[in-house]
MOPAC internal coordinates of N, CA, C and O (Angstrom, degrees):
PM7 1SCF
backbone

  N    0.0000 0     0.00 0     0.00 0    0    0    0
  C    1.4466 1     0.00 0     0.00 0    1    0    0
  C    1.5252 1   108.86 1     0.00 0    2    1    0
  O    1.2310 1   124.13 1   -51.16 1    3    2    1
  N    1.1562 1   109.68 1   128.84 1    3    2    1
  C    1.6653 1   112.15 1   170.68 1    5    3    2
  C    1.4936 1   114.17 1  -119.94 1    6    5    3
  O    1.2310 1   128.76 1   -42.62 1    7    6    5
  N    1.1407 1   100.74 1   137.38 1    7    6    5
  C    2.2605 1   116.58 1  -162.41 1    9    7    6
  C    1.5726 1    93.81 1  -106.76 1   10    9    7
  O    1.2310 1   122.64 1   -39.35 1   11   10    9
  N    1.3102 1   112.55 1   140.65 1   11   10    9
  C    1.0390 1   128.31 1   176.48 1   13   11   10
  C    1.1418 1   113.01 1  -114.15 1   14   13   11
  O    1.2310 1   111.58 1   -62.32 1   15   14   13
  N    1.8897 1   133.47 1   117.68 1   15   14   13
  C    1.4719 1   108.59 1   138.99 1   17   15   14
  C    1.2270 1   137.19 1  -144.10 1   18   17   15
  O    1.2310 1   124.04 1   -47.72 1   19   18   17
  N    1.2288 1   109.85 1   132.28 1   19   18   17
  C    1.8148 1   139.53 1  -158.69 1   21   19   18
  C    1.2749 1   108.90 1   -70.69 1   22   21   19
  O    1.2310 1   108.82 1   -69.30 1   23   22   21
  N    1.3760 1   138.53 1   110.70 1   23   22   21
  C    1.2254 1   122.33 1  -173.51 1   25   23   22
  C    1.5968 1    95.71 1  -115.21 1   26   25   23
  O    1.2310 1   117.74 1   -71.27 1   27   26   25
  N    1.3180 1   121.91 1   108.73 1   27   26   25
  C    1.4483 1   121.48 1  -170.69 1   29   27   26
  C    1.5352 1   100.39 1   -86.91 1   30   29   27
  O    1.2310 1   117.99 1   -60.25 1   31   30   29
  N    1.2423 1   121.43 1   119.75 1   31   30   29
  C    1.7759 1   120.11 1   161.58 1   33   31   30
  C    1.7253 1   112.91 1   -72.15 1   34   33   31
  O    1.2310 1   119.78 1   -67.57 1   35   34   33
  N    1.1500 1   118.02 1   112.43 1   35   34   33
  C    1.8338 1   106.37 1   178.12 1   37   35   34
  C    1.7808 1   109.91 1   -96.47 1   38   37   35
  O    1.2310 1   122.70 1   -14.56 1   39   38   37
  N    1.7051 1   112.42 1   165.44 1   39   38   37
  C    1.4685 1   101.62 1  -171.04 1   41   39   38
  C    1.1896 1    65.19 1   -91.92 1   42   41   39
  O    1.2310 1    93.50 1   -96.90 1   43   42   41
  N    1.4342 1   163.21 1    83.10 1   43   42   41
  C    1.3069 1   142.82 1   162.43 1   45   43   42
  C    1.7108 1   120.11 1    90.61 1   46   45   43
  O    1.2310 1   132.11 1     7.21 1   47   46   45
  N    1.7194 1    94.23 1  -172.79 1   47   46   45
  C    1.6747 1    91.62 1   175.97 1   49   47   46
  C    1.5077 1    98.61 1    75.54 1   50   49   47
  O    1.2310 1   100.81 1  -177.27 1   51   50   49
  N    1.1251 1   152.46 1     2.73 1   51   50   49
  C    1.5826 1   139.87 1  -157.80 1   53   51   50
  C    1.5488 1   101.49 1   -60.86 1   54   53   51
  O    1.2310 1   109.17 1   159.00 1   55   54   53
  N    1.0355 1   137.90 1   -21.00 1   55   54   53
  C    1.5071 1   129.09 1   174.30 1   57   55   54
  C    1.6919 1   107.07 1   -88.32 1   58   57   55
  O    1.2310 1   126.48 1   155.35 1   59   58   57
  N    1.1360 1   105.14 1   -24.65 1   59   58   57
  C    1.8182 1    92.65 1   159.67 1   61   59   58
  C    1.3067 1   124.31 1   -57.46 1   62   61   59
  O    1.2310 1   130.17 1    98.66 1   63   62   61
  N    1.9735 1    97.99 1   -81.34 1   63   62   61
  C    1.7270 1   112.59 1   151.47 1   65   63   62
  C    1.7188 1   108.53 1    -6.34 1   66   65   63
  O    1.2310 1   116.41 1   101.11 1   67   66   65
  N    0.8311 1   124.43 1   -78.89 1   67   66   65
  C    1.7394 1   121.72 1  -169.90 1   69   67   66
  C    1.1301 1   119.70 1   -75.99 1   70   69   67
  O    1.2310 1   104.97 1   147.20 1   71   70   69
  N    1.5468 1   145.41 1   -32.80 1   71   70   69
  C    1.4867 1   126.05 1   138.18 1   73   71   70
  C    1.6387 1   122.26 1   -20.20 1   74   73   71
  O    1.2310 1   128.45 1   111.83 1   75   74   73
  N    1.6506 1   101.33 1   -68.17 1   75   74   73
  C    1.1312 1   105.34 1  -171.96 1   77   75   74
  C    1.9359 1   112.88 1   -60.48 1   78   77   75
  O    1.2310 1   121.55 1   138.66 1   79   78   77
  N    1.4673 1   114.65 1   -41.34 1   79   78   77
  C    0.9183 1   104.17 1   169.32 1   81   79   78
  C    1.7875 1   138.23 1   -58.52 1   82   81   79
  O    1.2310 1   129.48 1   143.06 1   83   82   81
  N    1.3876 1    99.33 1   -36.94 1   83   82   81
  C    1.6389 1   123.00 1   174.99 1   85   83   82
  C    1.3127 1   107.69 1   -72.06 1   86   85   83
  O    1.2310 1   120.55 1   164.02 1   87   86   85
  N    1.7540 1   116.55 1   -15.98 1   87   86   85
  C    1.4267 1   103.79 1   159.61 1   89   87   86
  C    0.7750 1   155.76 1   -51.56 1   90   89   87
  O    1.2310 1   127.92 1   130.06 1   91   90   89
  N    2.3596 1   102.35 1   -49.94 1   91   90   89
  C    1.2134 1   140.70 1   135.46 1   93   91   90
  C    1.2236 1   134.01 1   -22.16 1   94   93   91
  O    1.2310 1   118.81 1   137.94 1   95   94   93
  N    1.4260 1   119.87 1   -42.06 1   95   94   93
  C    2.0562 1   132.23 1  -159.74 1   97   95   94
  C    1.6887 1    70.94 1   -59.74 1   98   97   95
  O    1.2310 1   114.91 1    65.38 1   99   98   97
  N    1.2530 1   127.25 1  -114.62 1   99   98   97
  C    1.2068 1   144.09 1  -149.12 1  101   99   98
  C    2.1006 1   117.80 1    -0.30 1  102  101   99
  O    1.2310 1   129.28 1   140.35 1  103  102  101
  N    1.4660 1    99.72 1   -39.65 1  103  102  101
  C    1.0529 1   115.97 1   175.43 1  105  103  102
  C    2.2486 1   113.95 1   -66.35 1  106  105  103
  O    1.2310 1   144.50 1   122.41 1  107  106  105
  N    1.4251 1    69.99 1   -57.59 1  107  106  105
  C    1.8610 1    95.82 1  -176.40 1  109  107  106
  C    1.1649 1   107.13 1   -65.39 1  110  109  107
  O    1.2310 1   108.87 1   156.86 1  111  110  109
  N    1.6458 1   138.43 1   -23.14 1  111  110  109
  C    1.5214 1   128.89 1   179.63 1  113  111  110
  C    1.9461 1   102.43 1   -86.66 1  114  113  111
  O    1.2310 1   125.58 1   161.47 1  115  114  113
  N    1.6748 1   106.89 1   -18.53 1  115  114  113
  C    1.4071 1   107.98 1  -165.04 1  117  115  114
  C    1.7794 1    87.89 1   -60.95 1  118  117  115
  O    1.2310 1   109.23 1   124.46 1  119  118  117
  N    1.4861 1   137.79 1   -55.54 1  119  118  117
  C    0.8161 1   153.41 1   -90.59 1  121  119  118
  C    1.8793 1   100.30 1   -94.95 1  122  121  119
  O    1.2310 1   112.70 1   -77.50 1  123  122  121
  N    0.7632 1   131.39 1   102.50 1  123  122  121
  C    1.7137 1   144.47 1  -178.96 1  125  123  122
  C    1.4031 1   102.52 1   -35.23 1  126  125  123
  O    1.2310 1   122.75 1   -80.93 1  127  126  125
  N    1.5398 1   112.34 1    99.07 1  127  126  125
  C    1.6733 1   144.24 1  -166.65 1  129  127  126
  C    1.3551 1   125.17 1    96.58 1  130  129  127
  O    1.2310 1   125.13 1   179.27 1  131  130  129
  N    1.4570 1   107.75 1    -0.73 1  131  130  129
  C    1.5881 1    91.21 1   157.23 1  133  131  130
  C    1.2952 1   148.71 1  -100.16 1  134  133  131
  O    1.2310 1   120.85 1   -44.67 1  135  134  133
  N    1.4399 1   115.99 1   135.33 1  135  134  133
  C    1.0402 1    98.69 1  -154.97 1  137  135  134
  C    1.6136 1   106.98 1  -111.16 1  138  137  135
  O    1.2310 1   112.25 1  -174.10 1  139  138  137
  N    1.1268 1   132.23 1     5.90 1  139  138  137
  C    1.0076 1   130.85 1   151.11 1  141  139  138
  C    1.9945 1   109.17 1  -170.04 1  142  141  139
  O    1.2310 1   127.27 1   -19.21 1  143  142  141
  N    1.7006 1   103.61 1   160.79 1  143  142  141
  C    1.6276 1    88.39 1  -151.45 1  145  143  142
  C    1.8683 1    88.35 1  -164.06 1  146  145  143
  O    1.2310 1   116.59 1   -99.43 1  147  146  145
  N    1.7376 1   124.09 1    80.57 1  147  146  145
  C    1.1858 1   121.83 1   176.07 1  149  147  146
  C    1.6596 1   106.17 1  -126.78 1  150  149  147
  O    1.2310 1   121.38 1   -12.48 1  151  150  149
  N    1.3360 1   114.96 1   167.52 1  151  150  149
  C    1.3856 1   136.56 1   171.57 1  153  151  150
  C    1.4353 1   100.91 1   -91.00 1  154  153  151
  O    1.2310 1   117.52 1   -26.03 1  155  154  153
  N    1.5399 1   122.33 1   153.97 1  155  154  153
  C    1.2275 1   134.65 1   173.13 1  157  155  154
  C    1.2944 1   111.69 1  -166.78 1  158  157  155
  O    1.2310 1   117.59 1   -32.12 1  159  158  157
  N    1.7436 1   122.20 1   147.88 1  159  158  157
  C    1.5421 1   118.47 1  -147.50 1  161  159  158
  C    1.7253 1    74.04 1  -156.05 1  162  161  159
  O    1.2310 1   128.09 1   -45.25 1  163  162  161
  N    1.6053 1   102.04 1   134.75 1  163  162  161
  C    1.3334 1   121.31 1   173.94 1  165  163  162
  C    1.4256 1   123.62 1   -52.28 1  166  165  163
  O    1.2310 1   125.43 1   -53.32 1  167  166  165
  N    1.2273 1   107.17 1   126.68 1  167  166  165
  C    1.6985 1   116.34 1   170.88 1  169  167  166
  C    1.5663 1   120.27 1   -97.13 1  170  169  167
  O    1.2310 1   117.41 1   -28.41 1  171  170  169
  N    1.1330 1   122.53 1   151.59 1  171  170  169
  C    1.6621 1   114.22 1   173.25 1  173  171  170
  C    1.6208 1   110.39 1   -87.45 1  174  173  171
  O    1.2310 1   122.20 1   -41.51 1  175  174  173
  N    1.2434 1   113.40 1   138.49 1  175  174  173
  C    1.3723 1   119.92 1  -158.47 1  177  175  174
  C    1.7197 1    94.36 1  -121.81 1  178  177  175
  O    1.2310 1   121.97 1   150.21 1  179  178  177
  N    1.5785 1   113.84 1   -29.79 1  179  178  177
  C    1.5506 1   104.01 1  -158.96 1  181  179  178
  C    1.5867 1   110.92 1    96.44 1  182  181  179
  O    1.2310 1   124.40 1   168.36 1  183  182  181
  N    1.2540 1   109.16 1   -11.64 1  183  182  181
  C    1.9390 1   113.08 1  -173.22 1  185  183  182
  C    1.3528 1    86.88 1   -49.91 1  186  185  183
  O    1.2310 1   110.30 1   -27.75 1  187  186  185
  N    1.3825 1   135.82 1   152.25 1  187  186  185
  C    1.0980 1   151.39 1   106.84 1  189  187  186
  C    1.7922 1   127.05 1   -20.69 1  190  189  187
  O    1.2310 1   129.36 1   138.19 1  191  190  189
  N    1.5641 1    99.56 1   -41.81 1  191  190  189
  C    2.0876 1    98.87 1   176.15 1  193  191  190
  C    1.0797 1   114.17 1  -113.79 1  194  193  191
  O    1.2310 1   121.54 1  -169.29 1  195  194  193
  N    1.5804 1   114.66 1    10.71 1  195  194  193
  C    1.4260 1   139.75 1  -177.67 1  197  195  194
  C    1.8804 1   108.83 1   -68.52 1  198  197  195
  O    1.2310 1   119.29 1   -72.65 1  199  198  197
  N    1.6831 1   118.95 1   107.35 1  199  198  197
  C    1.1797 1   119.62 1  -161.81 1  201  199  198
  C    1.9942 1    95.33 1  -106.66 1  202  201  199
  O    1.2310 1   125.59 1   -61.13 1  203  202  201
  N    1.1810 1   106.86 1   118.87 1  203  202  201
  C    1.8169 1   111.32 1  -178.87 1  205  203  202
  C    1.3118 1   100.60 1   -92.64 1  206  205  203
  O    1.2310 1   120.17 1   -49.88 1  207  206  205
  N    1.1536 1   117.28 1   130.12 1  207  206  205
  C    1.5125 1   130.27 1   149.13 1  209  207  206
  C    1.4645 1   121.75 1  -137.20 1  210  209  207
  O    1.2310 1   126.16 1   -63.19 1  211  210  209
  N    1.3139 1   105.76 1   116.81 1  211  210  209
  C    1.3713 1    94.28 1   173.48 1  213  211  210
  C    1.7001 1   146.83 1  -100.63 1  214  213  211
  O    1.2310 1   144.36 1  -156.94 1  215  214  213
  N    1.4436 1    70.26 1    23.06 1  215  214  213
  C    1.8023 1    98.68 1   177.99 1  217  215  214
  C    1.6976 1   104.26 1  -118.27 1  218  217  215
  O    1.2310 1   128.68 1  -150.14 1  219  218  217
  N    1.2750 1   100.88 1    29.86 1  219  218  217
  C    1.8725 1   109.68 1   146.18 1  221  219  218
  C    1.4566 1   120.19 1  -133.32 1  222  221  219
  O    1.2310 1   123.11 1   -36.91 1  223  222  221
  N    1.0495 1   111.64 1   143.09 1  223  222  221
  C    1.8147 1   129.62 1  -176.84 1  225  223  222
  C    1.4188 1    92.60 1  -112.59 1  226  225  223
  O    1.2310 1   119.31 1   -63.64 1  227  226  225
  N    1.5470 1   118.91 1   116.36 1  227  226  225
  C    1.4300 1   103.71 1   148.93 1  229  227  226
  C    1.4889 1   124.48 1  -119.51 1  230  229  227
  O    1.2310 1   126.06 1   -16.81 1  231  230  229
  N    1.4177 1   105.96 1   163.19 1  231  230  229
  C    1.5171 1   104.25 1  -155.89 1  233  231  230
  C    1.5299 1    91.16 1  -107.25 1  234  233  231
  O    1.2310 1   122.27 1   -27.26 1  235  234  233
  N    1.2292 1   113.26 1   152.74 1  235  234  233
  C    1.7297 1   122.99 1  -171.79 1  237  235  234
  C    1.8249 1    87.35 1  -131.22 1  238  237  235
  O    1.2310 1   130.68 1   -49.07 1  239  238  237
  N    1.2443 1    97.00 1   130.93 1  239  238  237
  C    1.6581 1   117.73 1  -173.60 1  241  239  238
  C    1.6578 1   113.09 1  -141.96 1  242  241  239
  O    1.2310 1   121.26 1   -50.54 1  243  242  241
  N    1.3459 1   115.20 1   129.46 1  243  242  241
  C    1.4644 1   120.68 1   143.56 1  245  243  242
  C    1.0086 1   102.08 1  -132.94 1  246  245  243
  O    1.2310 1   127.10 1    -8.28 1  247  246  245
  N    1.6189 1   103.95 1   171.72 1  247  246  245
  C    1.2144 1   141.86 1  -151.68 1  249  247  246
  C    1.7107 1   125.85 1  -168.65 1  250  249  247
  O    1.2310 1   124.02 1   -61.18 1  251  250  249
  N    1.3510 1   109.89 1   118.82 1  251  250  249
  C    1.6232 1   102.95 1  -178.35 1  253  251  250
  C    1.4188 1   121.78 1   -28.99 1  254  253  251
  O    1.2310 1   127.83 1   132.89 1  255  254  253
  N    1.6733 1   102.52 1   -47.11 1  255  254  253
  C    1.2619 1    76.97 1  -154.08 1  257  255  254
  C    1.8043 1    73.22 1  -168.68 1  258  257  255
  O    1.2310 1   121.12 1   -14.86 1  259  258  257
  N    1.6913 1   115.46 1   165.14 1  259  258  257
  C    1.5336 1   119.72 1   170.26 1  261  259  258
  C    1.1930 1   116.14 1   -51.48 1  262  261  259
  O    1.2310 1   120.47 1   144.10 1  263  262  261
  N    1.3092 1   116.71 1   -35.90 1  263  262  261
  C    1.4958 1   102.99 1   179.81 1  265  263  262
  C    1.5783 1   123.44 1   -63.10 1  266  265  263
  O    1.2310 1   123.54 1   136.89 1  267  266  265
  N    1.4704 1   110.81 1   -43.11 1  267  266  265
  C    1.3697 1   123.96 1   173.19 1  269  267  266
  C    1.4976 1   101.68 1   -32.23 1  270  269  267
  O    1.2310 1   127.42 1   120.43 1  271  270  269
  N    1.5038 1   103.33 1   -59.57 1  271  270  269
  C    1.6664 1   117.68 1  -139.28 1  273  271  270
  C    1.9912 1    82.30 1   -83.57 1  274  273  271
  O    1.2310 1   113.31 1   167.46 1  275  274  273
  N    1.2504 1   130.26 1   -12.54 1  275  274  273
  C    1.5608 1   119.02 1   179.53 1  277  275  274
  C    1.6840 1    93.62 1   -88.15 1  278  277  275
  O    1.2310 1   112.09 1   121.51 1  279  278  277
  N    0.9841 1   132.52 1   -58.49 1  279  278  277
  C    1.4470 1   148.26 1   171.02 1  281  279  278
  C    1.7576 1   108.34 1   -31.14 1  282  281  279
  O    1.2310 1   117.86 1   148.36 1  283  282  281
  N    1.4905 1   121.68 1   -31.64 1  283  282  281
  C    1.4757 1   130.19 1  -167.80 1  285  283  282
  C    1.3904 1    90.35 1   -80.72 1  286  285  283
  O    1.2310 1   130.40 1   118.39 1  287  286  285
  N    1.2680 1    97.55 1   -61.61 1  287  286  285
  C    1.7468 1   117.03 1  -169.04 1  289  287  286
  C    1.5995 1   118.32 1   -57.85 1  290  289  287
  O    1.2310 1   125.75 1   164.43 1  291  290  289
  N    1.0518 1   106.55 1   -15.57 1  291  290  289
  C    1.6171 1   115.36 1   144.03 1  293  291  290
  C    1.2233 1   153.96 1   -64.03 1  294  293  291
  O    1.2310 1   138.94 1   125.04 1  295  294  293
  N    1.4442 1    80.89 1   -54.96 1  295  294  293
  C    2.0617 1   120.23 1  -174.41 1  297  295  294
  C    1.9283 1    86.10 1   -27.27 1  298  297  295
  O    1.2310 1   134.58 1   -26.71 1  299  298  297
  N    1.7942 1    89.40 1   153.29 1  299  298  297
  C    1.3927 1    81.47 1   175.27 1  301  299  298
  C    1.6256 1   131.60 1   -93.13 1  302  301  299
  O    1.2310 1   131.09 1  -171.50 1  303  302  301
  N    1.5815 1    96.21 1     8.50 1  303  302  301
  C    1.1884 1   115.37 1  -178.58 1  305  303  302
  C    1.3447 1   119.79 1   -69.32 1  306  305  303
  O    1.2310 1   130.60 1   135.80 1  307  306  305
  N    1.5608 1    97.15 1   -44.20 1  307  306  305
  C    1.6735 1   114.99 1  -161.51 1  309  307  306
  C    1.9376 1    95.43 1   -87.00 1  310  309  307
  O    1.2310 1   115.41 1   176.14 1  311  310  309
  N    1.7248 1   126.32 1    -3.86 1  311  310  309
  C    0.8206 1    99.05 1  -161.09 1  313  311  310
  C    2.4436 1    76.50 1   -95.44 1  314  313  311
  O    1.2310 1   131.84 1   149.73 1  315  314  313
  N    1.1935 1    94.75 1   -30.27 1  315  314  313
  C    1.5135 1    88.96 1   176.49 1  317  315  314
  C    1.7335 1   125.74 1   -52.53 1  318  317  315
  O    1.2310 1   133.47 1   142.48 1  319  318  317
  N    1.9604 1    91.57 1   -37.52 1  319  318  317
  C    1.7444 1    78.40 1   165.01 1  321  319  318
  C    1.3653 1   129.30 1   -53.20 1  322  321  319
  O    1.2310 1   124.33 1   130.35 1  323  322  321
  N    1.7999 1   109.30 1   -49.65 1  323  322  321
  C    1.5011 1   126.13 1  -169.57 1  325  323  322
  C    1.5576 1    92.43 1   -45.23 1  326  325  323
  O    1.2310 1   110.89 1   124.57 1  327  326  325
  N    1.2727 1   134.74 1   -55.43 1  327  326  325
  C    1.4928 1   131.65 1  -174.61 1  329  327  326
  C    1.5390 1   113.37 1   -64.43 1  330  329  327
  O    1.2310 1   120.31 1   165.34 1  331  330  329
  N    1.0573 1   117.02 1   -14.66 1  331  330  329
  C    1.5826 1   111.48 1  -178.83 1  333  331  330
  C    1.5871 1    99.22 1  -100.73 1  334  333  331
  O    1.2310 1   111.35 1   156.78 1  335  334  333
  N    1.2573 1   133.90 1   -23.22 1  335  334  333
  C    1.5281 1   124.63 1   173.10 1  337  335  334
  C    1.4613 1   118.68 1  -103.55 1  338  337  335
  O    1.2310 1   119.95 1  -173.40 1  339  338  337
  N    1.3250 1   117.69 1     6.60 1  339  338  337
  C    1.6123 1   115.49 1  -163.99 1  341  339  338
  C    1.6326 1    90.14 1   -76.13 1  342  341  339
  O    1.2310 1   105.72 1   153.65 1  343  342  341
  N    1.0660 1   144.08 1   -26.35 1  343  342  341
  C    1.0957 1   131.44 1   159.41 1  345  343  342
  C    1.6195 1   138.22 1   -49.27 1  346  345  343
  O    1.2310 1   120.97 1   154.78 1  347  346  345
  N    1.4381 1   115.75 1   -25.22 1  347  346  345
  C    1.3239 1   138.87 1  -159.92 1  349  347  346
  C    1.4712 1   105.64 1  -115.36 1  350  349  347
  O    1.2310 1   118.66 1   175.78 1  351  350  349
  N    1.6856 1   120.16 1    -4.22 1  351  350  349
  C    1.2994 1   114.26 1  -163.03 1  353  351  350
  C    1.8578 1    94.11 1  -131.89 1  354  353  351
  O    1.2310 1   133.24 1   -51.06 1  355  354  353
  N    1.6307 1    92.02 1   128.94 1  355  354  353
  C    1.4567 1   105.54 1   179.76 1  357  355  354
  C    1.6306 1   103.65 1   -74.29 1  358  357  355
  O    1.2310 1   117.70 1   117.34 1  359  358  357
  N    1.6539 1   121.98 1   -62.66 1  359  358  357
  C    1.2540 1   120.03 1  -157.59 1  361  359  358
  C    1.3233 1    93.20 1  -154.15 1  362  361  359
  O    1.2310 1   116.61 1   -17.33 1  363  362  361
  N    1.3250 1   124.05 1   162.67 1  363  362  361
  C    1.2701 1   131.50 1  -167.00 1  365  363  362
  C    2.0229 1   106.85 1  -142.95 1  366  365  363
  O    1.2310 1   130.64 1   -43.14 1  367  366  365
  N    1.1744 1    97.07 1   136.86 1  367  366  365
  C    1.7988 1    92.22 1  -170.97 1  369  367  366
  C    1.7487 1    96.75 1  -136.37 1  370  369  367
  O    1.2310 1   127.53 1   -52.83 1  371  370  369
  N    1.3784 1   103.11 1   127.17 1  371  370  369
  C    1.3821 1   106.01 1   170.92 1  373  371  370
  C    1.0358 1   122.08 1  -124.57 1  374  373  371
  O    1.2310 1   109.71 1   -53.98 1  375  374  373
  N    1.6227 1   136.90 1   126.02 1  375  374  373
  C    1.3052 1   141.77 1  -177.75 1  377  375  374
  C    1.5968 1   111.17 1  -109.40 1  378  377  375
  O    1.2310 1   107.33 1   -49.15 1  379  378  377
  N    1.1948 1   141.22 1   130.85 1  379  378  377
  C    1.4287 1   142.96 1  -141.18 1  381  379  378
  C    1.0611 1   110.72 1  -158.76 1  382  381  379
  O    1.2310 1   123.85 1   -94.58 1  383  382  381
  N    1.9720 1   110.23 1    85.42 1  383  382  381
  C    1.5184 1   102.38 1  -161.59 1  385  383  382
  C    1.5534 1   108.58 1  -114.94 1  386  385  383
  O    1.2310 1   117.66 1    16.16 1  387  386  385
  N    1.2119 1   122.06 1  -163.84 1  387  386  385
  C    1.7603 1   134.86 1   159.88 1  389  387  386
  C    1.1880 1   106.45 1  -123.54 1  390  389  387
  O    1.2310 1   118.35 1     7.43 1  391  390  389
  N    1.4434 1   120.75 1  -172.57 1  391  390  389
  C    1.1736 1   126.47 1  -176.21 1  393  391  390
  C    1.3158 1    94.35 1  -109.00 1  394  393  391
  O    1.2310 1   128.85 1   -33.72 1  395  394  393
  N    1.4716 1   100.56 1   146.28 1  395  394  393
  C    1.8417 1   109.06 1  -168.08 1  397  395  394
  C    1.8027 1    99.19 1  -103.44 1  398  397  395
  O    1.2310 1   120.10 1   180.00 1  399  398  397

């Protein structure tokens, strides 16, 4: 299993950004190896090392396996989202792990 997570920076708009994105999930969970595939936006907890921004969306991802996750990153869906948000998105950070 390989975990994905996407930490999207936005210039703003974050309730656009996530329509448009939450439009997408439905497509991206159909997709043969995933095994799970949501958006999530920081809450205040009181943590002490707890960093808020609310001009990041991050995306929480698994996936069977690399191929899945090369195969997602294709799909022709996800390449139509990238064109409908490249406007709305400052920087994009991906961390792409296994289980140790």
């Amino acid at each position: 299993m390989v975990t994905v997570i996407a930490s999207i920076r936005l210039k703003g708009e974050r309730e656009l950004f996530l329509d448009m994105l939450n439009a997408n999930v439905p497509a991206v969970r159909k997709e043969q190896g995933c095994l799970e595939y949501f958006a999530a936006v920081d809450i205040e907890t009181g943590l002490s090392s707890q960093i808020l921004d609310e001009n990041t969306v991050t995306i929480i991802e698994k996936w069977q396996d690399l191929a899945a996750l090369a195969a997602h990153l294709a799909a022709p869906h996800m390449l139509e989202y990238r064109e409908k948000v490249k406007n709305l998105v400052e920087d994009v950070s991906l961390k792409v792990l296994q289980q140790a």
